[in-house]
N, C-alpha and C positions, 0 to 999 in steps of 0.2 A: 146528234149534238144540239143543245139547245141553245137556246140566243144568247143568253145570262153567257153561255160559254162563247160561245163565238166572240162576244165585245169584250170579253176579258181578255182572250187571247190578242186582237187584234190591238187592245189598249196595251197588253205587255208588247208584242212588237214596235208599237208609235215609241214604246219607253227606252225601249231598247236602241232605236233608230234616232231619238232626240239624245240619248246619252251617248251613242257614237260621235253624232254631230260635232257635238261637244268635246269628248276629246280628241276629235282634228282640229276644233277652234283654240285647245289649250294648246297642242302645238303648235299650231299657225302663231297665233302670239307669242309662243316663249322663242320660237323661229325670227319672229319680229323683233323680238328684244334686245338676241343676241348679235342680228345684223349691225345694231346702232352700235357697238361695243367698237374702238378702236381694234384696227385687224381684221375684224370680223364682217366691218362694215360692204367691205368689196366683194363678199360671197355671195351677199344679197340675204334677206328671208329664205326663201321658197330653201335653198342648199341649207340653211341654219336647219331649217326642220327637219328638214329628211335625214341631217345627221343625229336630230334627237331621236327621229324616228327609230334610226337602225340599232343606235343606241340600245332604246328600249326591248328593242324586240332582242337584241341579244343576252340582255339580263333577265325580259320576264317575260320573254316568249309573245306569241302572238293575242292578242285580246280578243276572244271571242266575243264573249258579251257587246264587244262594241261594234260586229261585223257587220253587223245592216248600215248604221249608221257610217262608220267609213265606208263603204263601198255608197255609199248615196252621195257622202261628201267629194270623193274620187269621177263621179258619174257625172254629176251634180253641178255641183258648186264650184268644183274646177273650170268647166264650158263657161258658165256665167262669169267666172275670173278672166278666161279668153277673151267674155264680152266685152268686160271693161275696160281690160286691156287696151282696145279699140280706142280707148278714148286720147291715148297716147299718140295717136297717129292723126295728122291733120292730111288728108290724102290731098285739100286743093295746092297745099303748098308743093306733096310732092309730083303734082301736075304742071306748076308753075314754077318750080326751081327745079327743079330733081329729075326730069326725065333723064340727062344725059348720065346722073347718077344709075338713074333706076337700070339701064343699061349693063352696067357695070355691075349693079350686085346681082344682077338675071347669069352674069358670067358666073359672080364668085359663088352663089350658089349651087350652080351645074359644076362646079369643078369642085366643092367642097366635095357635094355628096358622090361624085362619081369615083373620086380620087379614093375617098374614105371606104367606099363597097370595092373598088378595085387591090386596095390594101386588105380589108378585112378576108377578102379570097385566097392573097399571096400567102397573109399568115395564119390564114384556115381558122379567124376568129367568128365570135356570135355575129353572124349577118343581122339579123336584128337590132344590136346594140349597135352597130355599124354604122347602118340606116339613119336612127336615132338621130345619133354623133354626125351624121353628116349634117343631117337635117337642121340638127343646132347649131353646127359651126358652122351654114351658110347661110340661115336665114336671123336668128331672134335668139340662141338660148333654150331655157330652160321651156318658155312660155310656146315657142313653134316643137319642141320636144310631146310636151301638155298636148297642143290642138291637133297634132298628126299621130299619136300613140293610138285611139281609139279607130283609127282609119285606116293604120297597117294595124291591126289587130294585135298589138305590142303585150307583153306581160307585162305587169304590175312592177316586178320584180327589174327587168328589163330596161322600163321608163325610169325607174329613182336611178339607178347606176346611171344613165345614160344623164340623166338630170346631175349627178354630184358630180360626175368626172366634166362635163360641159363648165361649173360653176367654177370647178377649181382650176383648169385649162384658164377659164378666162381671165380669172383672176391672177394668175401666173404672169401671163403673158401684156395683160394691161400696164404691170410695175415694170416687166420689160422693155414696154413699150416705151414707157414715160420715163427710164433710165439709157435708154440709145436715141433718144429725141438730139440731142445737142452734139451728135455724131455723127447724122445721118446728113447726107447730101441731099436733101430736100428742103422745099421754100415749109414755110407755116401749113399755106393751105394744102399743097401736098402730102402734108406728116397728115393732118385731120381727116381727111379722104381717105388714105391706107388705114387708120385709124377705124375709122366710121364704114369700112369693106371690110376689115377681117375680123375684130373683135365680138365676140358674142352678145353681150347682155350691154342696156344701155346704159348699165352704171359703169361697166369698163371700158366703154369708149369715151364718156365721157372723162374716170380718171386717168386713160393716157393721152386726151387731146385738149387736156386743160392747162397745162405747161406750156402750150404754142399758141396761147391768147382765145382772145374772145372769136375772131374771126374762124378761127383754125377747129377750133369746138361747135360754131356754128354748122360747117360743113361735114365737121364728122356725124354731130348728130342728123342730118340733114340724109346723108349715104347710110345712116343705120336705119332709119326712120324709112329709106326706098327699100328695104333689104325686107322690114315687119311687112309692109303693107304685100311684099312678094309673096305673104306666107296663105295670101290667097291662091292666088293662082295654081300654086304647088301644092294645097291641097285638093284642089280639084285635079291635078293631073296624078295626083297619088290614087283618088278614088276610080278614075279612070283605069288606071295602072292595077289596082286591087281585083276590078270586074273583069277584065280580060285575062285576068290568071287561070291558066288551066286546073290549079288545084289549091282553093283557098285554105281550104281546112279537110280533114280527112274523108268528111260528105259532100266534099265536091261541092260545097256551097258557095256562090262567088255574090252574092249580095252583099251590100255594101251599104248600110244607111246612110245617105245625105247630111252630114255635118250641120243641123240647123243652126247651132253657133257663130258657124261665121256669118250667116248674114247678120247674127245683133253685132257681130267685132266690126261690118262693114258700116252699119248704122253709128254705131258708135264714132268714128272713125270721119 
């Protein structure tokens, strides 16, 4: 094969991989659009797209053409969204106010996902998508879904379910929330701490503990904010968890590459 061919091919794969790019950034956007929409707004992005995504793919099938570059965008640019994410988290605050929180979501975490794998057993469901759902409904969402799929070795397929059902749960549950607020036998700060422990994503603790004031939203996000920075911890004790598996995958391969992400999420952070 000659050079002439070698650069031409390697240029049609850069082409191929910068046009993939591209149509995960037109979703990513038109996912962005539709979040600001009344209604729409409490799903968030990241759920907006993945239902255009599914959308798509059941009208016009899978895009090959675009496969290098989604899967680089998936690999990629996802971990680096982890990174920024980071910047959402002030850790000295949750060092100087939130320990006795942080407490508390180390509970709710262990009892999301243990509860959720103990269910998914009774009714003989995907353990995987199980995992997932636990993982999101104890720690962050969508985004602790994102940073622990590549660490239990989750399918593509596996991760958006586990990401839209997470989006729409939360969303559910947040107008629930902000609709038994004026019924509950609880002070302000109490509503925004049960708030700020069980809710998923920050935009739905935020929309069920803004009805109990400024203080009461302070503390919610305060207990969400101890629940993201946990999503350290838990993934190290996932990777931990993965290497001691008698049988990771059918060649008995049990390595586990080192998540260098989080340490830019910790930097960030």
């Amino acid at each position: 094969m000659s050079v002439l061919s070698v650069l031409t091919k390697r240029l049609d794969d850069w082409k191929k991989q910068l046009a993939g790019i591209g149509f995960t950034f037109v979703f990513s956007l038109l996912g962005y659009v539709l979040s600001c929409l009344p209604g729409l707004s409490h799903i968030g992005p990241l759920a907006c797209a993945i239902l255009l995504a599914v959308a798509y793919r059941q009208l016009f099938g899978y895009p090959e053409f675009f496969r290098k570059g989604i899967e680089f965008s998936s690999k990629y640019l996802l971990r680096f969204a982890i990174i920024l994410y980071g910047l959402k988290l002030n850790i000295d605050v949750i060092f100087q106010d939130g320990i006795g929180l942080l407490l508390k979501s180390a509970v709710t975490i262990a009892v999301a996902i243990l509860l959720t794998i103990y269910l998914s057993k009774l009714f003989k469901a995907n353990s995987q998508i199980a995992l997932l759902l636990g993982i999101g409904t104890g720690v962050c969402g969508a985004a602790a879904i994102a940073a622990v799929a590549p660490i239990v070795k989750a399918k593509d397929d596996d991760t958006a379910i586990s990401v839209g059902i997470i989006a729409l749960a939360g969303t559910i549950f947040s107008i629930i929330y902000a609709l038994l607020f004026p019924f509950l036998p609880i002070t302000d700060i109490q509503y925004g701490i049960w708030s700020g422990l069980s809710l998923h994503e920050l935009a739905h603790v935020a929309l069920a503990a803004e009805p109990a004031g400024e203080e009461a939203l302070a503390m919610a996000l305060l207990a969400k904010l101890g629940r993201v920075f946990l999503l350290v911890p838990l993934c190290f004790i996932l990777i931990y968890w993965m290497r001691n598996r008698k049988s990771v995958d059918e060649a008995g391969n049990t390595n586990v590459k080192f998540p260098m992400f989080l340490l830019g999420f910790i930097a960030m952070s």
